[in-house]
C-alpha positions as CSV (number, residue, x, y, z in Angstrom):
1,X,94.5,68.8,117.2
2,X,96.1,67.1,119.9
3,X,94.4,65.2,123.2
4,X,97.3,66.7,125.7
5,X,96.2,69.4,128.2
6,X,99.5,71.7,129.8
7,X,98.4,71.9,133.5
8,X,101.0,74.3,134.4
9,X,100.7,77.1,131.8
10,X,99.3,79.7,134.1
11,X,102.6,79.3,136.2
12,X,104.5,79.5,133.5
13,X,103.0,82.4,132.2
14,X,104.1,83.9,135.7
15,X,107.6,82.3,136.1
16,X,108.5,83.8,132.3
17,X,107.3,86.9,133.6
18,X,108.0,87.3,137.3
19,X,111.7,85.5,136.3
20,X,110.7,82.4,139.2
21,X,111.0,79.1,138.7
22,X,107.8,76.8,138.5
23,X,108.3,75.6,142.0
24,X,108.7,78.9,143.5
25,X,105.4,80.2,141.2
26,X,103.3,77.2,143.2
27,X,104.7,78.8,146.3
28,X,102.7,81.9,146.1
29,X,99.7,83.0,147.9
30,X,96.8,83.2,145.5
31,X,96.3,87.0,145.3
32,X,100.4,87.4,144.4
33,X,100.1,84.7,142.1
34,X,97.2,86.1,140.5
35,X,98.5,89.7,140.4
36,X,101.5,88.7,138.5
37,X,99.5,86.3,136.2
38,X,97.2,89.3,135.4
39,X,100.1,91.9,134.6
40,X,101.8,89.2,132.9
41,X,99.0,88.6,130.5
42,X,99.1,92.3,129.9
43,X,102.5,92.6,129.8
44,X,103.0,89.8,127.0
45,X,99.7,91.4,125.6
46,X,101.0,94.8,125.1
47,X,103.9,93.7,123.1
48,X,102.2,93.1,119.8
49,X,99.8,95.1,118.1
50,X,97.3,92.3,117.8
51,X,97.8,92.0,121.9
52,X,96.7,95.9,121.9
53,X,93.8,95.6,120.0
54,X,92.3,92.8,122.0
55,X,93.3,94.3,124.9
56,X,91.2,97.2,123.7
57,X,88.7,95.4,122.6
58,X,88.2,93.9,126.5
59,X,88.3,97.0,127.7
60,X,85.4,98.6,125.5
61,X,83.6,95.5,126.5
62,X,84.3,96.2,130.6
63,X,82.5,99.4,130.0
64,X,79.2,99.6,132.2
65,X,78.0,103.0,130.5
66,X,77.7,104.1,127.0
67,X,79.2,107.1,125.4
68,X,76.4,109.1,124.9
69,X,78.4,112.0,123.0
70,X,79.5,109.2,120.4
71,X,76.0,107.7,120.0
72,X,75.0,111.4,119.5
73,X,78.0,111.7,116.5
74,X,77.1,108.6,114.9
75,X,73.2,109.2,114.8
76,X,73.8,112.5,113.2
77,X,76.2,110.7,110.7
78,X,73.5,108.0,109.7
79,X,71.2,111.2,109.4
80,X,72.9,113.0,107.4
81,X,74.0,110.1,105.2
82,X,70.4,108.6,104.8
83,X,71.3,105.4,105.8
């Protein structure tokens, strides 16, 4: 463990990505900066299969409503498997 703290890692997430320097990252208005820090993150996601499946994960966890047809599946499963 280490006591240091990177202040500047969101913008560098964003200058990697958006191929700006630091500076010019700073220079942004907060919704362009935050759109490219948000398809940066999902771009650099995306590029590993550990990336996808967390990236999946977050998505199953955005959903509001439940998938009735696979709850249906599944209690027919346990059913049928006496569990």
């Amino acid at each position: 463990m280490h006591h240091y703290t990177v202040s500047t890692s969101e913008n560098k997430l964003v200058s990697d990505y958006a191929n700006m320097s630091i500076p010019e990252t700073m220079n942004l208005n907060v919704i362009e900066f935050y759109e490219l820090y948000r398809d940066a993150f999902l771009y650099n996601n995306m590029s590993s299969d550990e990336g996808n499946k967390r990236l999946e994960d977050a998505w199953i966890l955005e959903q509001s409503k439940p998938d009735k047809s696979a709850l249906k599946e599944l209690k027919k499963e346990v059913i049928n498997n006496g569990r």
